[in-house]
C-alpha positions, 0 to 999 in steps of 0.5 A, spaced: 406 220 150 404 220 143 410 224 141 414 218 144 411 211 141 416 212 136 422 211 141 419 206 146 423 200 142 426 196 147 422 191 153 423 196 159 421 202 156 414 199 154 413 196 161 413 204 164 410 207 158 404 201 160 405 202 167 403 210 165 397 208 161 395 205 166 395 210 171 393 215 167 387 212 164 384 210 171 385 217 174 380 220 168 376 214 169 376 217 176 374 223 173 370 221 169 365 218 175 367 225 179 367 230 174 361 234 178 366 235 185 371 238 181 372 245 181 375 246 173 369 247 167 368 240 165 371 236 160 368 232 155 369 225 153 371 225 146 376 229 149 380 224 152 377 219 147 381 222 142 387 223 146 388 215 149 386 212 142 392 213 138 396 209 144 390 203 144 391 203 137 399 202 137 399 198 143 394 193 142 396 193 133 405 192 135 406 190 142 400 184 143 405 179 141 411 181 145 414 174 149 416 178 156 411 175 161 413 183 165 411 186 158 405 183 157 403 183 165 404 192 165 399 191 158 394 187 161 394 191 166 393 198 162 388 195 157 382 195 161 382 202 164 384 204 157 378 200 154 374 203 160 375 210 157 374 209 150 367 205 151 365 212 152 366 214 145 360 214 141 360 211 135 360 204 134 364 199 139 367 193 135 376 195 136 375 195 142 371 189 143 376 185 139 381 185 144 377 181 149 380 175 146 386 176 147 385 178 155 382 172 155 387 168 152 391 171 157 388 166 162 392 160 159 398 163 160 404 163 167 402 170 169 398 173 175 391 173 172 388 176 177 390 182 174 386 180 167 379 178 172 381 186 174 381 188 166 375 184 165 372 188 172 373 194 169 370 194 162 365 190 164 363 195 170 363 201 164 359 197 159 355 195 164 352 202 166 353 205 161 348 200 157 353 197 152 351 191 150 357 185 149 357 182 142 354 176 143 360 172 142 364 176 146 359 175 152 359 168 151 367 167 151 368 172 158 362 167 160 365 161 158 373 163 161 371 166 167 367 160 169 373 155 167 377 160 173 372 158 178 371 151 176 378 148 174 381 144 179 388 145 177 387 152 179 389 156 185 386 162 186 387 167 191 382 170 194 383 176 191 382 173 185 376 169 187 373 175 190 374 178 182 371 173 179 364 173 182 364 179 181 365 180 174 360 174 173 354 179 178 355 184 172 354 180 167 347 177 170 347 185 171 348 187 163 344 180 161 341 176 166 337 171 161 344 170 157 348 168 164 342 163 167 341 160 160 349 159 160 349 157 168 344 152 166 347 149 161 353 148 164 349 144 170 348 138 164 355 137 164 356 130 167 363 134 170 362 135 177 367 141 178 363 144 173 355 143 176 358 144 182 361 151 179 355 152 176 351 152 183 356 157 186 355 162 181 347 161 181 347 162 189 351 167 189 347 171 184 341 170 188 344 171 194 346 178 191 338 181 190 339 184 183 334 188 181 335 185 174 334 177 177 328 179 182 323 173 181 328 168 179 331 166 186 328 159 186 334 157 180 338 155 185 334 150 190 331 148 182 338 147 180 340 143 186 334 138 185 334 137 178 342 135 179 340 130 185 335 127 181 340 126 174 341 118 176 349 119 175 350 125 179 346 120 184 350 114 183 357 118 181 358 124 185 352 128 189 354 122 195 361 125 195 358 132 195 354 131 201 358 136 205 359 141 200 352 141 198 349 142 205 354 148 206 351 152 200 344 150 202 342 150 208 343 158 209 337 159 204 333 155 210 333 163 213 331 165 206 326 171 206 322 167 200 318 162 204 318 158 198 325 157 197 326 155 204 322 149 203 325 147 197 331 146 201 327 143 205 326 138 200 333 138 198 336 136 204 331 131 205 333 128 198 340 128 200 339 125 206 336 119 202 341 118 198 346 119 203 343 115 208 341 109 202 344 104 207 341 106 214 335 107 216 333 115 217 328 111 222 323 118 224 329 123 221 324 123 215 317 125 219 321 130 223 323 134 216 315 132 214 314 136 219 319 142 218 317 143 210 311 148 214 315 150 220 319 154 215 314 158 212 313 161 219 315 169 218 317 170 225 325 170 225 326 167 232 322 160 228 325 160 223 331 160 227 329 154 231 327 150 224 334 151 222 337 149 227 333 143 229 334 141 221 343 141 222 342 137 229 338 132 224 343 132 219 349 131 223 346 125 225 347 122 218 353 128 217 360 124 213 366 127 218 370 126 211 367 130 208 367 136 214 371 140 209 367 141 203 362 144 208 365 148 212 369 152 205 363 151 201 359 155 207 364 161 208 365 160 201 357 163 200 357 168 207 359 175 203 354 174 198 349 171 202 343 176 206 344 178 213 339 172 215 342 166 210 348 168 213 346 168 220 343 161 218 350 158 215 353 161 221 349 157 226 349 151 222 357 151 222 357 151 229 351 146 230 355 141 226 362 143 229 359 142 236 355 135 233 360 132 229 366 135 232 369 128 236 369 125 229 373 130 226 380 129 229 384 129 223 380 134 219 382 140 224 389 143 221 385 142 214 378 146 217 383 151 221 386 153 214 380 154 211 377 158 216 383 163 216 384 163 209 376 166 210 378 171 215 381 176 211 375 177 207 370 176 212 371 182 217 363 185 218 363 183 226 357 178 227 360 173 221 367 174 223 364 171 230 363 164 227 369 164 224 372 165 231 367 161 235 368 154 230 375 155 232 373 154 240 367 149 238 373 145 235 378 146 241 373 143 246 373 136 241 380 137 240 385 141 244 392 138 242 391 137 235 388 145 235 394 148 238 399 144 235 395 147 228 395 154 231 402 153 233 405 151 225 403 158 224 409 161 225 412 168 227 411 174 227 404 172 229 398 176 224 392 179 227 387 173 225 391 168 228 392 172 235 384 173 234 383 166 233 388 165 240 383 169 244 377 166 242 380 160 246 380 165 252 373 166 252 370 159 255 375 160 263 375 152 263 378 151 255 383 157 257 386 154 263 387 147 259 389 151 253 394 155 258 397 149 261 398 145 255 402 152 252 405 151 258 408 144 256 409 146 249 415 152 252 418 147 257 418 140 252 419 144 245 419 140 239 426 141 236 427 139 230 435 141 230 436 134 236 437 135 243 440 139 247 447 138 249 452 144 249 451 152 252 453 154 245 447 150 242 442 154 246 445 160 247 444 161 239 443 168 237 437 166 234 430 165 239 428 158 237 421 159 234 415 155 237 416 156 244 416 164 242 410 162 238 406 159 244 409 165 249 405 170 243 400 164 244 399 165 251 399 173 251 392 173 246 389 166 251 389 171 257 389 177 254 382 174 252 380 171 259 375 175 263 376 171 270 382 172 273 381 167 279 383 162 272 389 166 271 391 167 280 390 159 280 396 158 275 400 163 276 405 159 280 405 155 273 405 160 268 410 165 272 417 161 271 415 159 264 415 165 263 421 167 265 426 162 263 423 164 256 425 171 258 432 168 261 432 163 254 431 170 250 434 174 253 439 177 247 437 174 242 435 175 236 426 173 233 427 167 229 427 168 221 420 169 219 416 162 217 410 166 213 411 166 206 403 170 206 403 179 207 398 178 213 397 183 217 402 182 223 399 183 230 400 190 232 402 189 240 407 184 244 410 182 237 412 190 236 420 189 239 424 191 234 428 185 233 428 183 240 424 177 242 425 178 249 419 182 250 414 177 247 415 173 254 415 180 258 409 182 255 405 175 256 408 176 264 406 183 265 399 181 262 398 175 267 400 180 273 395 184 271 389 179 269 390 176 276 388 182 278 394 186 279 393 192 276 397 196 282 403 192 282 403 192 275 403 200 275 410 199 280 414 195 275 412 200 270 413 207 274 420 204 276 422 200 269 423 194 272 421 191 264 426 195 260 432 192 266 430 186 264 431 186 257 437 188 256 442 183 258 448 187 261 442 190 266 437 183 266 439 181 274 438 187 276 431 187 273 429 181 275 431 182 283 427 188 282 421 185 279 422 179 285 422 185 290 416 188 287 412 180 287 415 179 294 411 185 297 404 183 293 405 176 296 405 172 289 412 169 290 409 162 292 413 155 294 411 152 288 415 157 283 421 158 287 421 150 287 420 151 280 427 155 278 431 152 284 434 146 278 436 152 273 442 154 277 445 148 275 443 150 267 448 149 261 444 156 260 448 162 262 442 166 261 438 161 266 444 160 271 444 168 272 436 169 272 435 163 278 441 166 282 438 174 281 431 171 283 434 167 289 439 173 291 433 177 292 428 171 295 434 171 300 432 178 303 424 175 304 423 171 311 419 166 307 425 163 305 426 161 312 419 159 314 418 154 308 424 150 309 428 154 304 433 157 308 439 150 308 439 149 301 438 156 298 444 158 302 449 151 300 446 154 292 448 160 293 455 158 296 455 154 290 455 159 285 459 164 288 465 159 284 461 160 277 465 162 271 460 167 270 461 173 274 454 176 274 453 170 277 458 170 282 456 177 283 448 175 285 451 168 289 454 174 294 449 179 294 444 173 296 449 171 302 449 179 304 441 178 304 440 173 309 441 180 314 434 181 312 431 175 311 434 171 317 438 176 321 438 171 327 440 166 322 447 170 320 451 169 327 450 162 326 452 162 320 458 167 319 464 163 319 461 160 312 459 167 310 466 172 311 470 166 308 465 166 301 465 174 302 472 175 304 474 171 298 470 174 293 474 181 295 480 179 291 475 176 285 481 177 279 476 178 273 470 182 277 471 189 280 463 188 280 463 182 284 468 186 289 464 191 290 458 186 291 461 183 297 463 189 300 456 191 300 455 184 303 460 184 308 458 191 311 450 188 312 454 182 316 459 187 320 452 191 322 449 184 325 456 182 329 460 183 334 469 183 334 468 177 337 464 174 332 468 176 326 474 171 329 481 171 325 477 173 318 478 180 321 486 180 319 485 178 312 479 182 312 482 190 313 488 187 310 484 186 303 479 192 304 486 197 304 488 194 298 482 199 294 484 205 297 487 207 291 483 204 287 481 208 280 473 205 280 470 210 284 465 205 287 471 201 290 474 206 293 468 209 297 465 202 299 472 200 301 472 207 305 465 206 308 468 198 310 474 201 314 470 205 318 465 198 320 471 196 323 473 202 326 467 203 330 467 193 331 474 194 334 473 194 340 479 190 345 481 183 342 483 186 335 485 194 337 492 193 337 492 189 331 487 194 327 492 201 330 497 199 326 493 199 319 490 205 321 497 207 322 499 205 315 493 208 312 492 213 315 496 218 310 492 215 304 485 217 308 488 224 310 489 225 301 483 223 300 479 227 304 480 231 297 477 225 293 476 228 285 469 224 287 464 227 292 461 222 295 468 218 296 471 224 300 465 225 305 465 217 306 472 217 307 471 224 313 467 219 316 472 213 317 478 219 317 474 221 323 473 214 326 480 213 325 483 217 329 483 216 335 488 209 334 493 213 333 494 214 341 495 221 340 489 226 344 491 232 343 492 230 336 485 227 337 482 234 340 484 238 333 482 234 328 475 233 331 474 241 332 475 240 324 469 234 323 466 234 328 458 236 325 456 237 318 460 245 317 465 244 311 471 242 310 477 246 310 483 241 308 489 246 308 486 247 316 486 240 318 493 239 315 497 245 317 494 243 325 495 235 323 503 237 322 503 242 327 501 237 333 505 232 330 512 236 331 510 236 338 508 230 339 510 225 335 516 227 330 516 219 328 510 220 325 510 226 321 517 224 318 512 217 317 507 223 313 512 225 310 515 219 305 507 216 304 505 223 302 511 224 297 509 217 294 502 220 291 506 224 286 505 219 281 497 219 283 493 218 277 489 223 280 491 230 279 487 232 284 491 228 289 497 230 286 497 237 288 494 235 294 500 231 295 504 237 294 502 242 298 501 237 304 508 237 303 510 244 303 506 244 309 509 237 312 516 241 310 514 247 314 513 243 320 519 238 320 527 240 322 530 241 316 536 240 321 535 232 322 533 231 315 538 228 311 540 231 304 538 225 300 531 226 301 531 234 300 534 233 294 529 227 292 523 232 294 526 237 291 526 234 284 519 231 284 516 238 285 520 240 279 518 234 276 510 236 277 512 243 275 512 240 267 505 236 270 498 236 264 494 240 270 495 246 270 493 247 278 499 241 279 504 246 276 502 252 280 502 247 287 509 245 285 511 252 284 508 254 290 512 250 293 518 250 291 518 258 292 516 256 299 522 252 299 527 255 297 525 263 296 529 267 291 534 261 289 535 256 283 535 248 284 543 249 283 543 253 289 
């Protein structure tokens, strides 16, 4: 490094050779503080003394006086851990000490200072333990400046760099005690209020310390606050202004360990109070903390816990909620540095005004909340943490609306302190049901700022609208917390829909941009989605079944995935049909919850639309609907919907009307006419192969509950459009479709026999060829309905044959069947056969390579059994060219049926011939 000063010329280059020194010097700090752990002979000081001199020298001799406020950030940072390590050099200190001035004057500068408070840190850290006195006029200027941080009012400090701060200021009382005191001291004479208040602060945070070095001096403080009071124009120009923030740094010493500090407070507050009360009468206030100046020098805790408490209550009554908060940030402000008691003591007088006070502080709450989660990631040992969560409670019982409304501004994602400070609100069941049902609201009626809502584009924007996301997260941490889950029962019929139009609502979106500008902690749990805000009302869901005591049926929707269909939008309705199924059989769907979601199948909201239809269409199957009234209108609603321009929802409106088998099955007679035409229609849905297979499923329910005579002239129309699927290449159509016609081979019984005969007849080709379905299970269908379809073709011997090849559950062997099926018809019926024969050669062209050489052998068999003599010539010739045709096929097991046949044909001769 030393070789390359000589190169390091521009601004860049100077930033990284800083940002090395930087690193370098603190890991030999590290050393220096560790040097016995490491297994190495040790190294000495003035080694590393005299390596990182030359660089101090040339940095701090060339580069101070750069402009670049990067430049100047990197150096401010390497010049402490630098400075750190030269202090260990013996000999005299004065070139390092020099540049503590322009450290100093860093602070007046546009730059991150924290970064000069850690400088100051670490060479006063050195200094101190090492007893290396400051000059005098140095100690004065870190002094003065780190005073001027804490007690300007144009200053914003981070909490960082407040914690810095004080904690350089503990080790100059550290390294000198009565140079600090007297300076503190001094300060307090300033008639600047900022700066006296500054000034007592830092005089209890020393206290509060327990420095060995500043033992027996623990009286400064209440000494300091009372000679303030008595100055005459802090009186009458800024104590009365102060009353808040000046409680809040006194009132925990009422639980100091010295009795005698504990009844200078006593003094304080009474001094306080007179000033603060100089118009009103303080009537028996006075006598009462008369009385409590010897309470306090009780030394069992519990008493003076009491005394403390009784001195809050006193003061609340004369407390200025204006100025509620100076004292709560000046109460938190102390609670790190206080002892376990005085902090126990500032916790409880917090709560105590809070509780006292709390009505009167309406316009105050955004302002406390604020202070109190600005406090919280500071604050993390568990009994202080606990004020700060119960203050948020106290507050919510005065002030619900305006807690959650501030709560709520926070925004998303949400941090793990606002979620902690959402499940203190859980604790106290009856806050928790009035908090719940005002979340409730905030979801149905949010307050967008974009206008009203007035098109299906405008809700259905790709990015989920924040509050109410925000007051979903809001109930997830509310009832995570609560304990009682007959709470959580009781409104569940209130909480259930909420949550799930927010599913509806969210469903493919995308989380709103992030409204934090603070690195919080994000809350590790339901905000974990990757980008998909539907799981946040998901997991508030699941959190209400479970608290309400659901633990089993939670475990059920897990164990099936029941959360993972309904996210994802292409399989949302089936998730949301499994989830109704599930909380049907738990009993939990009530009257009050499907009355709830009846008004969104009429929403501009596709996603809502799709989500009432699915929950309707599953309800349909439960025979509550009947027993609460719900049957008549649910069942007009779904008829409705079955013309929706969305085909999901189309498709949940026919599986809902196939549903009334198992809710209502005495009701289908009655309603069949109404019911086959809705299906029947559906059958031809030009845009939906899912909502044809829909309404097969449906129609095949209802066929099951009727009679022939039921099912009226929808029965022609019906097998008409059923035998249109036969060849359809959406495998699940054409095993519905197969599955249907043998419903109605098995109702056809006399009315319609003739009728149902002849489209057996003209099918019956098709059934034959797809007994050896490329699908599996398409072809085990279609033996049934084949089986079943026989007998219309008024043959018995024909009958008898083919039932010696599907009768049981032996396997199949098609060729068999086929060569019997022709044989019998050669005798019986030659019309018939020739009928095989034309519909067969049709499926030359199949999509399907496995019909097409099924195809083709069957017509090699059906040519074995015909009279050549009776065929004419043209339809010899035709044969003769397509299996030529299949000869040149992409499948090779094609090619070698039609050559097969083809030899079989005409064995030895060419196609000429």
């Amino acid at each position: 490094m030393i070789s390359m000063l000589e190169l390091v010329k521009d601004s860049r280059m100077r930033q990284a050779f800083c940002g090395v020194l930087e690193k370098w010097s603190r890991a030999v700090n590290v050393y220096f503080m560790n040097w016995e752990k490491c297994p190495f002979p040790r190294m000495g000081e003035s080694q590393f003394c005299n390596q990182i001199l030359p660089l101090y020298c040339h940095v701090t001799s060339n580069w101070l006086t750069c402009e670049e406020l990067e430049l100047k950030q990197a150096i401010i940072k390497a010049l402490g851990p630098m400075m750190g390590i030269l202090l260990h050099k013996k000999g005299p200190q004065n070139p390092i000490f020099k540049e503590i001035s322009w450290l100093l004057e860093q602070y007046k500068e546009e730059i991150d200072v924290l970064h000069v408070t850690k400088s100051l840190s670490q060479l006063l850290e050195v200094s101190g333990e090492y007893k290396i006195p400051l000059p005098k006029g140095k100690f004065q200027a870190i002094c003065s400046a780190l005073h001027n941080q804490i007690s300007s009012p144009a200053k914003q400090l981070s909490i960082e760099n407040h914690k810095e701060l004080f904690h350089c200021v503990l080790l100059l009382a550290r390294s000198s005690p009565d140079d600090l005191l007297a300076f503190l001291h001094k300060q307090q004479e300033i008639e600047h209020e900022a700066v006296r208040v500054a000034s007592l602060e830092l005089l209890r945070a020393i206290v509060g310390a327990h420095l060995p070095e500043t033992r027996g001096k623990k009286l400064l403080i209440v000494k300091a606050v009372k000679s303030t009071l008595s100055d005459q124009n802090a009186t009458t120009q800024g104590t009365f202004d102060r009353f808040g923030s000046l409680i809040g740094k006194i009132a925990p010493f009422s639980c100091d360990s010295l009795a005698t500090s504990r009844q200078w407070v006593v003094d304080c507050i009474s001094c306080l109070l007179c000033i603060q009360g100089q118009s009103i009468n303080l009537g028996s206030a006075e006598e009462e903390l008369r009385c409590l100046r010897e309470a306090v020098t009780a030394p069992d805790p519990e008493a003076l816990f009491q005394a403390s408490s009784k001195m809050a209550r006193i003061v609340s009554e004369y407390f200025p909620s204006e100025q509620a908060t100076d004292f709560i940030e000046a109460t938190l402000g102390g609670l790190l540095s206080a002892s376990p008691t005085c902090a126990a003591a500032a916790g409880l007088w917090m709560k105590i005004i809070l509780m006292e006070c709390g009505d009167a502080m309406l316009d105050k709450v955004p302002d406390i909340l604020a202070i109190l989660y600005r406090h919280m990631p500071t604050i993390q040992e568990g009994r202080l943490r606990q004020f700060l969560v119960e203050a948020v409670s106290i507050l919510a019982h005065h002030h619900q609306e305006a807690m959650i409304s501030s709560l709520l501004s926070k925004g998303l994602p949400m941090d793990s302190d606002t979620a902690e400070l959402w499940r203190s609100l859980g604790g106290d069941p009856l806050l928790a049901t009035q908090v719940l049902r005002a979340l409730i609201e905030k979801i149905k009626t949010p307050t967008r700022t974009e206008g009203s809502i007035t098109s299906e584009t405008e809700i259905d924007r790709h990015l989920a609208a924040a509050e109410p996301l925000s007051a979903t997260c809001a109930i997830f941490e509310v009832v995570s917390a609560l304990q009682s889950s007959k709470a959580v029962q009781e409104l569940l019929p209130e909480l259930f829909p909420v949550l799930l139009q927010q599913v509806s609502q969210t469903l493919g979106q995308k989380l709103p941009l992030p409204t934090r500008s603070s690195p919080s902690k994000i809350r590790e749990g339901p905000q974990l989605t990757e980008g998909n805000p539907c799981r946040l009302p998901i997991k508030a869901l699941e959190v209400v079944l479970f608290k309400g005591g659901n633990e089993r049926l939670v475990r059920a929707l897990r164990k099936q995935r029941t959360w993972t269909l309904v996210e994802n939008p292409k399989t949302h309705h089936e998730g949301v049909c499994l989830l109704v199924s599930i909380l049907l059989r738990s009993g939990l769907i009530t009257p009050e919850i499907i009355q709830s979601l009846l008004p969104w199948v009429n929403s501009p909201s596709e996603n809502h639309r799709v989500t009432s239809t699915a929950f309707l269409a599953q309800l349909m199957s439960d025979p509550m609907l009947r027993e609460k009234k719900f049957l008549k209108p649910v069942l007009h609603i779904l008829e409705e919907k079955s013309h929706d321009r969305n085909s999901i929802v189309r498709q949940m409106a026919v599986r809902g009307l196939g549903n009334l088998v198992y809710g209502a099955p005495e009701k289908v007679k009655k309603h069949k006419k109404f019911l086959m035409v809705i299906l029947i229609r559906a059958l031809s849905d030009p845009f939906s192969s899912e909502v044809i297979g829909e309404s097969m499923k449906a129609v095949a329910k209802v066929l099951k509950e009727l009679k022939e005579k039921d099912i009226g002239s929808s029965f022609r129309d019906l097998t008409q459009q059923i035998r249109t699927y036969f060849d359809n290449e959406d495998d699940a159509l054409r095993l519905l479709s197969f599955v249907l016609f043998g419903i109605l081979a098995r109702l056809t019984k006399r009315k319609w026999k003739g009728y149902f005969a002849e489209q057996v007849r003209q099918s019956w080709v098709t059934l034959l060829l797809h007994l050896q379905d490329p699908n599996p299970r398409v072809s085990v269908e279609c033996r049934a309905t084949f089986h079943l379809c026989v007998p219309f073709l008024g043959l018995k011997r024909l009958q008898a044959a083919v039932n010696q090849h599907l009768d049981g559950t032996a396997e199949l062997k098609p060729e068999e069947l086929q060569v019997d099926i022709c044989r019998h018809l050669a005798k019986e019926n030659a019309e018939l056969l020739e009928n095989l024969y034309k519909s067969t050669i049709t499926y030359f062209c199949s999509s399907w390579e496995e019909i097409r050489a099924v195809a083709a052998k069957l017509a090699g068999i059906i040519l074995e059994h015909i009279d050549r003599q009776h065929m004419k010539w043209q339809d010899l010739e035709h044969l003769l060219m397509s299996l030529q045709v299949l000869k040149k096929d992409p499948s090779p097991s094609v090619q070698l049926v039609a050559t097969e046949v083809l030899n079989d044909i005409c064995p030895g001769r060419v196609l000429g011939e």
